[in-house]
Phi, psi and omega in degrees: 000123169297168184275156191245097206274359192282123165253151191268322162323306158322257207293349210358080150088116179288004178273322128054247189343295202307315181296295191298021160287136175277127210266129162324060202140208180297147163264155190223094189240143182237142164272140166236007168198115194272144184242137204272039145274168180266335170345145174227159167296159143235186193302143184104310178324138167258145176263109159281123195161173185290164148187132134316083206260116162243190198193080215072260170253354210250120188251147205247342186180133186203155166228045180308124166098358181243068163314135186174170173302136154239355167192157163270127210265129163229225190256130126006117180274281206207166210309129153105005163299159186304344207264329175305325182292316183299324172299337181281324177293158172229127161000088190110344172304165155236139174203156172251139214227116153265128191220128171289128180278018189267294199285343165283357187260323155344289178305015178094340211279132166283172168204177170292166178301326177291357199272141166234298217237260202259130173232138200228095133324082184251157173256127179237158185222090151310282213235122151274138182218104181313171179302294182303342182248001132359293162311308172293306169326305163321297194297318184309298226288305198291359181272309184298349178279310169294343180278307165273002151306314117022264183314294183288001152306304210295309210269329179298321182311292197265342150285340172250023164082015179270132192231079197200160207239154197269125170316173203294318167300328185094027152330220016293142196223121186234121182262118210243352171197097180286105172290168190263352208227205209289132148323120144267168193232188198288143157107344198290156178285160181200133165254155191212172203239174139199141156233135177255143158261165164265192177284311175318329206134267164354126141293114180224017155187180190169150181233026158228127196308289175324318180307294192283011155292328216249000190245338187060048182255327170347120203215110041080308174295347204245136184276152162267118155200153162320157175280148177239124177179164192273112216283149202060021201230013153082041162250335191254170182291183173284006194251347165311278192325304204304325204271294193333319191256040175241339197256153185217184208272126154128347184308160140222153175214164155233151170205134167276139218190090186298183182265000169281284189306337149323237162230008148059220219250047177258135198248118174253035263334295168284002141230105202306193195254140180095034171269145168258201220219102191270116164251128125266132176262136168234120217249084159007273142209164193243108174254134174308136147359110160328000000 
């Protein structure tokens, strides 16, 4: 699977973006639940917590139930901005933000089609975290991830009879068929088969058709054909890359694939963020290197 260059650590979240559009004019805000902390953001701060963007009934973005950075506090542009509203919360708060969308189209900002009137903002705030205590948040949350990621390797491993040990990277590399035909090397062109999983089980993406018919991943639009790409050359994710130039044309593998090597802590939706990552692969074909 190619890479995804988006991270929520970077970017906090692409549901994000809409919020920090600044609405013109007043903001039109309700609490809906008071939190006992006392903490308020000030500018730089990040707010951890949930949040919704809806449209009526229709919620358009949400990272319910994934609790993460969702927004950086930055300066207010002018009286009654959204950023201003946001400065009112507190540790535990919920709150909901009404914002006309006429004044977010004003700014040049485009939206869907379904927006007519109103975009509906709700906020839950677990946590405020300074700027400056930002990294160290990171480092917690990504050691508690890797730990239980740990564990659930270790029981995928010993529920299905696999006896195999993580390359230097923390790779697992299982060759499930020894092909016959060229090594790949760094730069080679290489086409591949692949279907991906969670640990669970789930299918969340695949480049054979029949697999995503029978999983309902099926897309009408999308050619199934191997994937193409130069193998070791930062196209692929790194736990990818790394297994392709372990592989020659006629291979099959699986690689357990941790989430350092992965999408690390970018929440894509149906794969959440610190997931590790199962592929099989099947390696097609091989060309030597330009």
């Amino acid at each position: 699977m190619k890479k995804n260059r988006f991270s929520v650590a970077g970017g906090l979240m692409c549901l994000s973006a809409l919020l920090l559009l600044s609405a013109c004019g007043k903001v039109d805000y309700k609490m809906l639940k008071r939190g006992e902390g006392k903490m308020t953001p000030e500018t730089g701060d990040y707010i951890i917590g949930e949040m919704w963007i809806t449209v009526g009934d229709s919620i358009l973005m949400t990272n319910a139930g994934k609790p993460g950075p969702i927004i950086q506090v930055g300066e207010p542009e002018f009286k009654g901005d959204l950023q201003e509203g946001v400065r009112l919360l507190h540790e535990g708060d919920s709150a909901r933000f009404n914002i006309k969308a006429d004044s977010i189209r004003a700014r040049g900002m485009q939206l869907p089609e379904i927006v007519k009137e109103t975009l509906t903002y709700v906020i839950k705030v677990e946590q405020i975290v300074a700027e400056a205590d930002f990294p160290a948040y990171l480092e917690a949350k990504m050691a508690e991830a890797d730990m239980a990621q740990q564990e659930a390797i270790a029981a995928y491993l010993q529920e299905n009879g696999l006896n195999v040990e993580p390359t230097s990277d923390g790779l697992y590399f299982i060759r499930t068929q020894a092909g016959k035909g060229k090594a790949i090397q760094q730069g080679s062109p290489v086409k591949f088969h692949y279907v991906g999983r969670l640990l669970d089980g789930t299918i969340f993406d695949t480049s054979i058709k029949e697999v995503a018919e029978e999983n309902g991943l099926f897309h009408p639009m999308r050619n199934y054909e191997p994937l193409s790409t130069m193998a070791g050359t930062g196209q692929m994710i790194m736990g990818m890359d790394e297994g392709l130039l372990m592989m020659r044309q006629g291979d099959k593998a699986t690689l357990i694939i941790p989430f350092q090597l992965g999408y690390g802590d970018r929440d894509l939706g149906p794969i959440p963020a610190y997931s590790p990552l199962i592929f099989e692969m099947e390696i097609v074909s091989v060309e030597d290197p330009a």
